[in-house]
C-alpha positions as CSV (number, residue, x, y, z in Angstrom):
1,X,-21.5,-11.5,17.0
2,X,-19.2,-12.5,14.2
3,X,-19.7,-15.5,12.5
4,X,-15.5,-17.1,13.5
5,X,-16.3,-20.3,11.1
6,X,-17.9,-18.5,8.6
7,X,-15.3,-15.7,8.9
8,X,-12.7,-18.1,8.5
9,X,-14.1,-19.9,5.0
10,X,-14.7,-16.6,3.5
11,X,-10.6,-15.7,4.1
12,X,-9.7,-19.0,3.0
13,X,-11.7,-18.9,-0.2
14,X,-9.9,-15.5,-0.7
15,X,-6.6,-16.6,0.1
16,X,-6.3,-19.4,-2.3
17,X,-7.8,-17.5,-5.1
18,X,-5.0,-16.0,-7.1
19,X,-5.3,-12.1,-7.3
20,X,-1.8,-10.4,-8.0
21,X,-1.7,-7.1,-8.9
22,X,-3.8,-6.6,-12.2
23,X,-4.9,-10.1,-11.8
24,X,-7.6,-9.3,-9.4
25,X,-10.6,-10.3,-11.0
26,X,-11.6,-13.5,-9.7
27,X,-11.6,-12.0,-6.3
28,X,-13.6,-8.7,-7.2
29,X,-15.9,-11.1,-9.0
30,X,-16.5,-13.1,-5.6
31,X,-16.7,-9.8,-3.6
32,X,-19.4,-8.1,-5.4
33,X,-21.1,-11.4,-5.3
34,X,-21.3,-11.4,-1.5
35,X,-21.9,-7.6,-1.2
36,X,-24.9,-8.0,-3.6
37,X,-26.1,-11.1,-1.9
38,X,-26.4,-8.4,1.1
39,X,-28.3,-5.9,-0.6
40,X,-25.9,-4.1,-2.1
41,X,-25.7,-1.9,-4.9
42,X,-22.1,-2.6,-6.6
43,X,-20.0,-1.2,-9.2
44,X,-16.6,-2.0,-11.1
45,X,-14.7,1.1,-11.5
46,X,-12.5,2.0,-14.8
47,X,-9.0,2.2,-12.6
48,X,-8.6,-1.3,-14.1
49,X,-8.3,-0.2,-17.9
50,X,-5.9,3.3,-16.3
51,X,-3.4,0.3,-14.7
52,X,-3.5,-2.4,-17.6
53,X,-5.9,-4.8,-15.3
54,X,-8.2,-7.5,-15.6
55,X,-10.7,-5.7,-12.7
56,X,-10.9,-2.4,-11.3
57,X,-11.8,-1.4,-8.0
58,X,-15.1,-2.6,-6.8
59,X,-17.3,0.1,-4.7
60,X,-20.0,-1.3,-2.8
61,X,-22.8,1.2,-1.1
62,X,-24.7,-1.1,1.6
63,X,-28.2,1.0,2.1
64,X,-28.5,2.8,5.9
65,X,-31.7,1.0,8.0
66,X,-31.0,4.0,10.2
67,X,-31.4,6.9,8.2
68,X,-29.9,9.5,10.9
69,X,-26.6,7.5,11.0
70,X,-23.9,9.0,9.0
71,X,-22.2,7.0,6.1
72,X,-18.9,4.9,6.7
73,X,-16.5,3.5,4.5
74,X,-14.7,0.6,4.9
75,X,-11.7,0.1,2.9
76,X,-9.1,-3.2,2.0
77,X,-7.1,-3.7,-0.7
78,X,-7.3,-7.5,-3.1
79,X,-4.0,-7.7,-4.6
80,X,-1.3,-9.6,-3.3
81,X,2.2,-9.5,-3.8
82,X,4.3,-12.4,-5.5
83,X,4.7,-15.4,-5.1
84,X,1.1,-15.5,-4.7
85,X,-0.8,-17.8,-6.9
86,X,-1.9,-21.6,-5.8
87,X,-1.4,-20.8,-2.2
88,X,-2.0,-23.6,0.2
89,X,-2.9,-22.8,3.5
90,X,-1.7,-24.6,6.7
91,X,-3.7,-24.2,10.2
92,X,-1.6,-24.8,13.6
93,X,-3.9,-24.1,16.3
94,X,-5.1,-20.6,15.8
95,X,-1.9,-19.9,13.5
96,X,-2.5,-20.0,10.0
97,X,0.1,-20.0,7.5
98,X,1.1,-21.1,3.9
99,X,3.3,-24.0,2.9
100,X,6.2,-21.9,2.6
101,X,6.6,-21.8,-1.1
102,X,4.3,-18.8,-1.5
103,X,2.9,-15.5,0.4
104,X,-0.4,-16.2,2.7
105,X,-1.9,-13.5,1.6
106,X,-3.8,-12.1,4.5
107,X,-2.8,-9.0,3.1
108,X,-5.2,-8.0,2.8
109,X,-7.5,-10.4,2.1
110,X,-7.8,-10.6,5.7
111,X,-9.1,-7.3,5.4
112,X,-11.7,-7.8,3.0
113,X,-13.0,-10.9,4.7
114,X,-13.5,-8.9,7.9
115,X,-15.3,-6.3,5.7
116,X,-17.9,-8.9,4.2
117,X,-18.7,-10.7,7.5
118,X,-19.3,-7.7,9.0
119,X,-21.8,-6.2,6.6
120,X,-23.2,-10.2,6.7
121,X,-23.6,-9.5,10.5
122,X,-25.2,-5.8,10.6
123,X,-27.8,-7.5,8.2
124,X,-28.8,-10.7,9.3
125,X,-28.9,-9.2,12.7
126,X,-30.8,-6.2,11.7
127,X,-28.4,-4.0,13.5
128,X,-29.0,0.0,13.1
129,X,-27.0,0.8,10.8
130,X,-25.9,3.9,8.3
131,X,-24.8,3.4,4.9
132,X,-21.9,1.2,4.9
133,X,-19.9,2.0,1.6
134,X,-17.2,-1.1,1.4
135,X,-13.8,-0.5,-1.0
136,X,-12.1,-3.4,-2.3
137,X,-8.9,-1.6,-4.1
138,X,-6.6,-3.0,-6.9
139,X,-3.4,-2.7,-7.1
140,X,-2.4,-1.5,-3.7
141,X,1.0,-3.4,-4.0
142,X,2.1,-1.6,-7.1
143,X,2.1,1.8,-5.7
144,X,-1.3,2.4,-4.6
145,X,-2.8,2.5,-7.9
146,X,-6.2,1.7,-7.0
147,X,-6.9,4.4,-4.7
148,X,-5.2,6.6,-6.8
149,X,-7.7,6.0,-9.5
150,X,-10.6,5.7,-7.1
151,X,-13.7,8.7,-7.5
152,X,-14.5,9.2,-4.2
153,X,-17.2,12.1,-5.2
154,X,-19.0,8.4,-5.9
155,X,-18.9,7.7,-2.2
156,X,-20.9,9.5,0.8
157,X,-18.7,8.5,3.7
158,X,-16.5,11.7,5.0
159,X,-14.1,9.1,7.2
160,X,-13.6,5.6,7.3
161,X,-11.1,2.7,7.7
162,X,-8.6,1.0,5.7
163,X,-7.5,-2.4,7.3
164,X,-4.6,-2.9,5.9
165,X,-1.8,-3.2,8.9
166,X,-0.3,-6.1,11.4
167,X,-1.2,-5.8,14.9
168,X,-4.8,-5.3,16.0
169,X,-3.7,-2.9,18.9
170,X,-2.4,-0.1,16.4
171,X,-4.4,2.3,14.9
172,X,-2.0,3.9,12.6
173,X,-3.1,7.8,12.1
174,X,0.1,8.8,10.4
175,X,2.8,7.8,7.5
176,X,4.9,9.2,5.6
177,X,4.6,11.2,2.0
178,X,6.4,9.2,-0.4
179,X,9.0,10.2,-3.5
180,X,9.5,7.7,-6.4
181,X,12.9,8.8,-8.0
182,X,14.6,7.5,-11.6
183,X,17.9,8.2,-12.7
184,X,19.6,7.2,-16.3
185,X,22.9,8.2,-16.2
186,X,24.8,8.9,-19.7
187,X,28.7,8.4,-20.6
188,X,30.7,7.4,-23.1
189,X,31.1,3.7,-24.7
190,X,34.3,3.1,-25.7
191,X,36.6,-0.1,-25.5
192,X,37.4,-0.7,-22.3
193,X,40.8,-2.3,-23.2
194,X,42.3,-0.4,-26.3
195,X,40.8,3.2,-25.2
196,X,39.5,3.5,-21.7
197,X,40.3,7.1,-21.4
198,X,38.0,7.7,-24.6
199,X,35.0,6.5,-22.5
200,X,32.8,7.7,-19.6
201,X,32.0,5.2,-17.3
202,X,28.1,5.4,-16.3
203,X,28.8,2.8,-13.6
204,X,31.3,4.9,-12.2
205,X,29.4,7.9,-12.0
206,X,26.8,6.0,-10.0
207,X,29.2,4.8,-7.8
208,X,30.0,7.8,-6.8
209,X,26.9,9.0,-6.4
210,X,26.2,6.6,-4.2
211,X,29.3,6.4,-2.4
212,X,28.4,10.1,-0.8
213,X,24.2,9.4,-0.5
214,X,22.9,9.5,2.7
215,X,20.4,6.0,2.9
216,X,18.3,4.4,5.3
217,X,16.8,5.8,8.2
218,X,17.6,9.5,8.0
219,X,16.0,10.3,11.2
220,X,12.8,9.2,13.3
221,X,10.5,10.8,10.2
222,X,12.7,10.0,7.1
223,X,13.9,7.1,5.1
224,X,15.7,6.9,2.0
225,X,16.6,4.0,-0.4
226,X,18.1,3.0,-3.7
227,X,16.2,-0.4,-4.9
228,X,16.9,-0.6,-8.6
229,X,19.8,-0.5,-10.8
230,X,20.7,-2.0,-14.2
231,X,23.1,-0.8,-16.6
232,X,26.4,-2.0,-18.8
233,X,26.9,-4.6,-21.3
234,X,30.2,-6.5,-22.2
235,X,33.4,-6.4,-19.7
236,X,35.2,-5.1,-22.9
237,X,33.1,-2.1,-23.3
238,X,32.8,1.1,-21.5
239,X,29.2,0.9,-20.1
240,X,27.8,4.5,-21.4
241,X,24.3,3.7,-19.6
242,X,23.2,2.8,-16.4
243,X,19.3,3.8,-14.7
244,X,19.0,3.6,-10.9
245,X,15.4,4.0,-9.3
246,X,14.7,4.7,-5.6
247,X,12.7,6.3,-3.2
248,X,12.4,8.5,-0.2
249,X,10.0,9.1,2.7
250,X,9.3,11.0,5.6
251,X,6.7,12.5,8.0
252,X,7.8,16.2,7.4
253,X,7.5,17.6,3.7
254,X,10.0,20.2,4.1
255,X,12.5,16.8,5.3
256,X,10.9,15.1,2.1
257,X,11.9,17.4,0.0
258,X,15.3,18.1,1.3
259,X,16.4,14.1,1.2
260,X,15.2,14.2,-2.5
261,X,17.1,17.4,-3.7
262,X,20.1,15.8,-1.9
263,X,19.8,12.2,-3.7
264,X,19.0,14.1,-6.9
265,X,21.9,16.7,-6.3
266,X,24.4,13.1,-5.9
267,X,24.1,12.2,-8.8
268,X,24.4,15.7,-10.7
269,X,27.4,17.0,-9.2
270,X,29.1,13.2,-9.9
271,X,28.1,13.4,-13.6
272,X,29.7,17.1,-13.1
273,X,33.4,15.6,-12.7
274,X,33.4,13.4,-16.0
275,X,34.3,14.7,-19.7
276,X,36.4,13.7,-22.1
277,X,37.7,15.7,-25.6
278,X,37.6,13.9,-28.3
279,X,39.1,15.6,-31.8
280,X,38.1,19.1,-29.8
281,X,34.6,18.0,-29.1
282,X,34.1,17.9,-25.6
283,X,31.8,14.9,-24.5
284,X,29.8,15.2,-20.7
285,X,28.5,12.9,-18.2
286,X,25.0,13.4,-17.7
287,X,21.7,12.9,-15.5
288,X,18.1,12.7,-16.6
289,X,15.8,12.4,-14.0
290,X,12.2,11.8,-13.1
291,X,11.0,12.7,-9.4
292,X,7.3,12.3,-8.5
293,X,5.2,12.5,-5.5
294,X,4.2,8.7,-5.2
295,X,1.6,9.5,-2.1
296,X,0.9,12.3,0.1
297,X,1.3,12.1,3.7
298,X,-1.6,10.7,6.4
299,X,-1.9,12.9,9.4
300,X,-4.6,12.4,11.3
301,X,-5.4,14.2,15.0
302,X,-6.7,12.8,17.9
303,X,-9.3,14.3,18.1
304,X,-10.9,13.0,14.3
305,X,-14.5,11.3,14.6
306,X,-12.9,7.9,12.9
307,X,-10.3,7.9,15.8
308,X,-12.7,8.6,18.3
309,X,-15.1,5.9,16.8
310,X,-12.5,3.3,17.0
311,X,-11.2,4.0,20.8
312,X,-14.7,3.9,22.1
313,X,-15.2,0.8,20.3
314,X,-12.3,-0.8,21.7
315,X,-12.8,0.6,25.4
316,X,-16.6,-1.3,24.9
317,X,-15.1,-4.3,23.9
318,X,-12.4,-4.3,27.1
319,X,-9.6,-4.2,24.8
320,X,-6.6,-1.4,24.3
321,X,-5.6,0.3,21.1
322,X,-2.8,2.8,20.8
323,X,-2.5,5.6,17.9
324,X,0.9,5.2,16.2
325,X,2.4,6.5,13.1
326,X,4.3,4.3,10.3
327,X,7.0,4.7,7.6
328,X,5.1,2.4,5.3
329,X,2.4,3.9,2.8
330,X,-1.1,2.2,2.1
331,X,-4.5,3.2,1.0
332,X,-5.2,5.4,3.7
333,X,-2.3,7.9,2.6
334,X,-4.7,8.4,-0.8
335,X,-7.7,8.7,0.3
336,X,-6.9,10.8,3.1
337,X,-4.8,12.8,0.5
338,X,-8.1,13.1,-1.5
339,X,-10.2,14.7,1.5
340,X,-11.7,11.7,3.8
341,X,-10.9,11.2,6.8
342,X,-8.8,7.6,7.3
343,X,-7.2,5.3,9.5
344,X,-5.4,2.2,9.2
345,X,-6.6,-0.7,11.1
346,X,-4.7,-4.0,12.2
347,X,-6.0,-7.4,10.9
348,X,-3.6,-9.6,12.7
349,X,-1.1,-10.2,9.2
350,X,2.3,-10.9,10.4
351,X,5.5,-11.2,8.4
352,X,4.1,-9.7,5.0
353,X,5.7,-10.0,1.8
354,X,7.5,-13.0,2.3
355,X,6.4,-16.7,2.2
356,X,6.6,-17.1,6.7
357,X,3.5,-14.5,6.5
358,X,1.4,-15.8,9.1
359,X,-2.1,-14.8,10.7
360,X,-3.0,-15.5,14.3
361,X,-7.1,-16.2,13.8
362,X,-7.7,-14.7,17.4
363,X,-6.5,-11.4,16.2
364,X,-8.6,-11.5,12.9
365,X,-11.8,-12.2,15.0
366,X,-10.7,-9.7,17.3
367,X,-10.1,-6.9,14.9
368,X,-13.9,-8.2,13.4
369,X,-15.3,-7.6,16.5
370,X,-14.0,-4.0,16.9
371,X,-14.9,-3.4,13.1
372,X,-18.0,-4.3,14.0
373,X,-18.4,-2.0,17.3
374,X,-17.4,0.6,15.5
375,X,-20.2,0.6,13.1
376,X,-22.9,0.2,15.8
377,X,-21.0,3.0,17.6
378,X,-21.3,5.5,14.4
379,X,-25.0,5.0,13.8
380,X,-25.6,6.4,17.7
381,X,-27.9,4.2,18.8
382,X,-26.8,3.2,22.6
């Protein structure tokens, strides 16, 4: 059975531990210490040198005692977003919360807690068990950089779980494929009081970009948004630069793609209207831009092993799960995008990315207790 006090130490030695992202090592260093305690063989990755960190991912291969049992990662990510550092965490009842100037982080250090007590379990309880590789990413927050750089040739498992979501009952099999976008728009300084019609205004040409971009929820699959934009100078200049950054998503590729030609397409038939002749030199609006795939798309069926694993260990348990799909992006969307099968499992976190994040303790032990079902369930021992 898991170990609820010792469970809940673990998280709130993690959460009170400062780790944002590229600042993880203090809690990589305190993870490796626990895996190895365990019998562990552990590794540091180079992903922290590829993102300009202090840590890189640590991989951590927990020796089968059941040598039929199949391998099975376990996956959670250690960097939190800001404000994030000198949390203090505040228990009411089974609610736990911070003090409202920071984040809680329970994500996902709620996720790697459950990960270490559970290995701490399998072993002190001599459990059957096959090897259980355990994944504490960096960098998750910053746009999944971690997983990104994460070998998994160096692991064994062909599915596994990332716990990295809010309710317990959810086992989220699909998200979305993600675009990162940047614009810089070029006009034409000039003074905005003498000679106006001299310049091109870069600001403007955003505008109207904008002004006929489709945002926000597209449909049921898709999701577009602008987040960033700086640009201009002086109020008595002509601004003759402005960038823009944004994103889209969506469940369907072909919608993917079709949301990004059309955000991308905004902005170049905009620049399109604008040029001015100067001394018979004509001067253009224009668009440089920069489209990548950020993450690929999770899609997993039914009928997978990890989904099956994780139903049957919630039917033994006498609880309820239900498959769902998501708009956000996580772990799971790389290393499923990389070849292994993966899930994303509920923790309990609630409110994320904002300082009322809160974590109901009931639904961390809860989602330990399935964890832990699950891994007695994969090494087929009744």
């Amino acid at each position: 059975m898991i170990n609820q006090e010792r469970l809940y130490d673990l998280l709130l030695d993690l959460i009170t531990t400062d780790s944002h992202s590229r600042q993880e090592r203090e809690v990589a260093l305190k993870l490796k210490a626990a895996m190895e305690a365990l019998g562990a063989n552990v590794e540091i990755d180079g992903a922290g040198e590829a993102v300009g960190g202090n840590s890189g991912n640590v991989i951590c291969h927990l020796p089968a005692n059941h040598p039929s049992a199949p391998p099975i990662f376990l996956a959670a990510h250690m960097d939190t977003v800001t404000p994030g550092e000198k949390v203090k965490p505040l228990l009411e009842g089974t609610i736990l919360r911070s003090d409202g100037t920071t984040i809680l982080g329970g994500d996902d250090k709620s996720g790697c807690a459950i990960i270490v007590e559970v290995c701490r379990v399998i072993e002190e309880e001599n459990l059957p068990h096959g090897e259980i590789e355990a994944v504490f990413t960096i960098c998750e927050e910053v746009g999944l950089l971690g997983s990104k750089y994460l070998d998994v040739k160096s692991l064994h498992s062909k599915y596994g779980l990332v716990l990295d979501s809010d309710d317990v009952g959810f086992l989220f099999t699909q998200a979305p494929a993600a675009d990162h976008m940047e614009w810089t728009i070029y006009g034409l300084a000039a003074h905005a009081g003498m000679a106006p019609e001299k310049g091109i205004n870069a600001i403007q040409v955003a505008g109207e970009a904008l002004a006929k971009m489709k945002l926000g929820k597209i449909d049921n699959e898709t999701t577009a948004n602008i987040g960033f934009i700086v640009g201009g100078g002086p109020t008595n200049v002509v601004p003759n630069k402005v960038v823009l950054k944004g994103e889209a998503r969506s469940l369907n590729d072909a919608k993917l793609e079709a949301q990004t030609r059309h955000m991308d397409e905004c902005f170049r038939e905009a620049a399109a209207k604008y040029v001015v002749e100067l001394e018979g030199v004509k001067h253009y609006a224009r668009v440089e831009s920069h489209i990548v795939r950020q993450f690929d798309r999770l899609n997993l069926q039914e009928d997978a092993p990890i989904v099956q694993l994780v139903i049957k260990a919630v039917q033994n348990l006498n609880l309820k799960v239900e498959t769902r799909m998501m708009l956000g992006g996580c772990d799971a969307n790389v290393i499923s995008g990389k070849g292994l099968e993966c899930a994303n499992l509920g923790t309990g976190m609630q409110a994320i990315h904002t300082v009322s994040e809160w974590l109901d303790l009931r639904d961390l032990y809860r989602s330990a207790n399935i964890v832990l079902e699950i891994v007695r369930l994969n090494a087929g021992v009744a």
